[in-house]
DOKELUM-474380 format. One record per residue: residue in one letter; chain; x, y, z of N, C-alpha, C in turn. Coordinates in nm, 3 decimals, always signed. Example, Ala and Ser with C-alpha at 12.3 -4.5 7.8 and 13.67 -1.06 7.14 Angstrom:
2
(pt "a" "A" (+1.319 -0.569 +0.780) (+1.230 -0.450 +0.780) (+1.320 -0.330 +0.780));
(pt "s" "A" (+1.285 -0.225 +0.708) (+1.367 -0.106 +0.714) (+1.290 +0.003 +0.787));
//
This chain:
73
(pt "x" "A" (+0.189 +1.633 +0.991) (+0.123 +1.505 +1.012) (+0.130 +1.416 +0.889));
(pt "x" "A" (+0.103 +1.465 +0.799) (+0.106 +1.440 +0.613) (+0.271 +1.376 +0.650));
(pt "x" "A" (+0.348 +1.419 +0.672) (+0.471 +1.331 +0.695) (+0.520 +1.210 +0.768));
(pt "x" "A" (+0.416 +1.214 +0.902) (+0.445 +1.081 +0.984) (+0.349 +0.968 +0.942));
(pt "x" "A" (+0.245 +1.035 +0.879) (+0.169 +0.942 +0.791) (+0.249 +0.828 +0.676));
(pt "x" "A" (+0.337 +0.934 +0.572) (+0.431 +0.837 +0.461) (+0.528 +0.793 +0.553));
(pt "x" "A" (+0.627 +0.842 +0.647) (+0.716 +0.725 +0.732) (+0.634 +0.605 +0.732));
(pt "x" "A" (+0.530 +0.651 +0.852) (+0.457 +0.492 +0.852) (+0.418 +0.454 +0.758));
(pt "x" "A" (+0.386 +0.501 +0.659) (+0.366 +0.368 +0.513) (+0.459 +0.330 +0.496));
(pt "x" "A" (+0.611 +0.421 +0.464) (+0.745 +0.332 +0.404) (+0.748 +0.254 +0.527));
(pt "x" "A" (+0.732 +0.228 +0.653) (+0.775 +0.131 +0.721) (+0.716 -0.001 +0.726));
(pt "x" "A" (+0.582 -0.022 +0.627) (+0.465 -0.120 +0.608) (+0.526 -0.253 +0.507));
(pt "x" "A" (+0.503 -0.399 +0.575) (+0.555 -0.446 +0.487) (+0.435 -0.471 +0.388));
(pt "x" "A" (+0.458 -0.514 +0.284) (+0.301 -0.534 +0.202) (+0.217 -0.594 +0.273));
(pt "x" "A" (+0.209 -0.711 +0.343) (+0.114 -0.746 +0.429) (+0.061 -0.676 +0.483));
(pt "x" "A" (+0.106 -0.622 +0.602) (+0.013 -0.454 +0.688) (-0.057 -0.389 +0.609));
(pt "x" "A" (+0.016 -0.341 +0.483) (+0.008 -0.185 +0.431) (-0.184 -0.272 +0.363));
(pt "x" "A" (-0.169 -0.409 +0.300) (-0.334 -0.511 +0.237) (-0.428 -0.536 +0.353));
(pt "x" "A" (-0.360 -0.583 +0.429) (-0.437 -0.526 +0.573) (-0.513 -0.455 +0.583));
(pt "x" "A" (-0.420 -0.336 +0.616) (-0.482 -0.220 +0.657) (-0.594 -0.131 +0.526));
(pt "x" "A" (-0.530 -0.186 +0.425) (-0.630 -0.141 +0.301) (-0.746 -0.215 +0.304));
(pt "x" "A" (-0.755 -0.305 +0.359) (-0.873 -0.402 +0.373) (-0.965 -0.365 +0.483));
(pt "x" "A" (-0.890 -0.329 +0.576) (-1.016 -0.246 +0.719) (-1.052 -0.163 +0.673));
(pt "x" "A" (-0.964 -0.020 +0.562) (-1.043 +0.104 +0.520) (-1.121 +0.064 +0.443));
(pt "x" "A" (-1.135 -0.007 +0.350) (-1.253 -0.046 +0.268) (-1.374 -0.098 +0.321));
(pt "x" "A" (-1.381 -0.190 +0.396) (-1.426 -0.249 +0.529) (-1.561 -0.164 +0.566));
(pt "x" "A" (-1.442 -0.032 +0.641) (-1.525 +0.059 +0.699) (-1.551 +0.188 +0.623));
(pt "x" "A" (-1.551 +0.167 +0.479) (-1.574 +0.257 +0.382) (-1.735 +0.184 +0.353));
(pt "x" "A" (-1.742 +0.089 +0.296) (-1.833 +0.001 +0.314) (-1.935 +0.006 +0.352));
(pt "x" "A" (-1.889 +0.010 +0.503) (-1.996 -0.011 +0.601) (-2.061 +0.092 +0.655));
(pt "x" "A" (-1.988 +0.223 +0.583) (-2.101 +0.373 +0.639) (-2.086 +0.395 +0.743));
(pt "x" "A" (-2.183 +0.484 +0.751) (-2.193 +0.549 +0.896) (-2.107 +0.636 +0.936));
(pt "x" "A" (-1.992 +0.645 +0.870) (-1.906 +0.761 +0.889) (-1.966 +0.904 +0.817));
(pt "x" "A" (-1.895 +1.010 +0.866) (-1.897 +1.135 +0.836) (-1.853 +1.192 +0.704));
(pt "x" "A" (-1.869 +1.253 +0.661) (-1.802 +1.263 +0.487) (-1.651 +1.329 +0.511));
(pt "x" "A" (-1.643 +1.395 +0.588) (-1.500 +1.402 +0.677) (-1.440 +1.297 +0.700));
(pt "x" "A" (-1.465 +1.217 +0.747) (-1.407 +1.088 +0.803) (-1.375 +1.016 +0.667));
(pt "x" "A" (-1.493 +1.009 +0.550) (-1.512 +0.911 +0.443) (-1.419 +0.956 +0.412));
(pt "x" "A" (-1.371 +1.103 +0.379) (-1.262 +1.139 +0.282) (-1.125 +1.092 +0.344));
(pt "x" "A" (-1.065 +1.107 +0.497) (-0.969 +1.118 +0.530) (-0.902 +0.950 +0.510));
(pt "x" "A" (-1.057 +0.848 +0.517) (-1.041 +0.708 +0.505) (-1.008 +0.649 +0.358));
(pt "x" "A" (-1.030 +0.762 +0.244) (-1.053 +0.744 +0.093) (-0.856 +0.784 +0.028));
(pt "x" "A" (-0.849 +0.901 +0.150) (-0.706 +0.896 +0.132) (-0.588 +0.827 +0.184));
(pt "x" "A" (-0.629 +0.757 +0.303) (-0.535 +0.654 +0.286) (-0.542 +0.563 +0.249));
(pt "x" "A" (-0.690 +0.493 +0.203) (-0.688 +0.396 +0.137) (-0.579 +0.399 -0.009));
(pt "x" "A" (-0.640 +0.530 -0.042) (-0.511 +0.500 -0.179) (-0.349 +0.495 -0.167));
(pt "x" "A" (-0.299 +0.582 -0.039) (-0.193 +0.606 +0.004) (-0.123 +0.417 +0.021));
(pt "x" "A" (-0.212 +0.376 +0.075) (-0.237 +0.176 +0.099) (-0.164 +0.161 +0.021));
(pt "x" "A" (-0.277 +0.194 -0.091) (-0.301 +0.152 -0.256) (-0.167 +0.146 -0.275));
(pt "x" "A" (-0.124 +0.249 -0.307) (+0.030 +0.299 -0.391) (+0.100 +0.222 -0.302));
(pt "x" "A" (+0.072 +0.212 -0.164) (+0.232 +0.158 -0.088) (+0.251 +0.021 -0.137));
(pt "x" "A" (+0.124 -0.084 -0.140) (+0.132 -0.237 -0.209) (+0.166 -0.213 -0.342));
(pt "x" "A" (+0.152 -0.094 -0.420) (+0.188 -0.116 -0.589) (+0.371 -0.105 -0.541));
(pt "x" "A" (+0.378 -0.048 -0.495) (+0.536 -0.021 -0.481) (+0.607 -0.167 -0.434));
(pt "x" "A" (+0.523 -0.245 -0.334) (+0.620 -0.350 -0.264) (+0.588 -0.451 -0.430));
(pt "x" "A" (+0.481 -0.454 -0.469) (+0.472 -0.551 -0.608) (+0.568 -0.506 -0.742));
(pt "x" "A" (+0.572 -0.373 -0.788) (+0.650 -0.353 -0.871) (+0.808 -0.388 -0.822));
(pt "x" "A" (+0.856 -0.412 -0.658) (+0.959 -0.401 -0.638) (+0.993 -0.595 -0.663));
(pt "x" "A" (+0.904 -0.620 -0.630) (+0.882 -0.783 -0.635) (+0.874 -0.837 -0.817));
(pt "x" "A" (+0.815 -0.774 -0.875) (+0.827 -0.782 -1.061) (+0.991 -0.793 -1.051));
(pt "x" "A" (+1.003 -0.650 -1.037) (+1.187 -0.608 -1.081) (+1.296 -0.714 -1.037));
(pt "x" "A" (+1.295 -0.781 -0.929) (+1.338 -0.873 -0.826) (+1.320 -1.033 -0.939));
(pt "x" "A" (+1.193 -1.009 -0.950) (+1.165 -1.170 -1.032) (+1.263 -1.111 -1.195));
(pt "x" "A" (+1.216 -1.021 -1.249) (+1.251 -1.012 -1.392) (+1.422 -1.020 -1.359));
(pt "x" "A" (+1.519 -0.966 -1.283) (+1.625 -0.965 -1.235) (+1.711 -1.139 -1.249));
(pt "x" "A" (+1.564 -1.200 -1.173) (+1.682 -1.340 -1.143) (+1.647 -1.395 -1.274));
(pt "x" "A" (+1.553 -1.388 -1.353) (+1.534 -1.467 -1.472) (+1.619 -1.397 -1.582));
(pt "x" "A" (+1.693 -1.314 -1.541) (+1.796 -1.247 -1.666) (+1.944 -1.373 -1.653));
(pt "x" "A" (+2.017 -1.399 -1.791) (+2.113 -1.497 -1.764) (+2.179 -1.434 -1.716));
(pt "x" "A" (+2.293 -1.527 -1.605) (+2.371 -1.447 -1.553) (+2.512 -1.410 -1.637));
(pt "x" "A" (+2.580 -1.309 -1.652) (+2.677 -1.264 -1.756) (+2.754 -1.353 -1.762));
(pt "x" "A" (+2.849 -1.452 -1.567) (+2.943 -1.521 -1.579) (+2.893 -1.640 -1.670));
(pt "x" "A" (+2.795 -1.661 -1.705) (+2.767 -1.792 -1.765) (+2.799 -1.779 -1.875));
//
């Protein structure tokens, strides 16, 4: 399951993946869950976490890339 879980993150574009980090917090928040539940919600929140650090570090690399001169010049 731990595996169809990361597919569906790599398939998240950053939007979804802030999204969806935004409902687990949401309903982290808002209680009432089970400490079972809190935890399983605590781990994908970070799983989120990491998937938006990944689409932003990929977006840094991308920006630092085009602001390098280009060689033919």
């Amino acid at each position: 399951m731990a595996e169809n879980q990361q597919e569906s993150l790599e398939s998240l574009s950053y939007e979804e993946a802030r999204e969806q980090l935004v409902a687990v917090v949401s309903r982290l928040e808002a209680g009432g869950v089970s400490l079972e539940e809190s935890l399983t919600l605590w781990e994908r929140g970070e799983a989120l976490a990491q998937r938006c650090e990944e689409w932003l570090e990929g977006a840094r690399r991308r920006l630092d890339a085009a602001r390098q001169p280009n060689a033919e010049g």
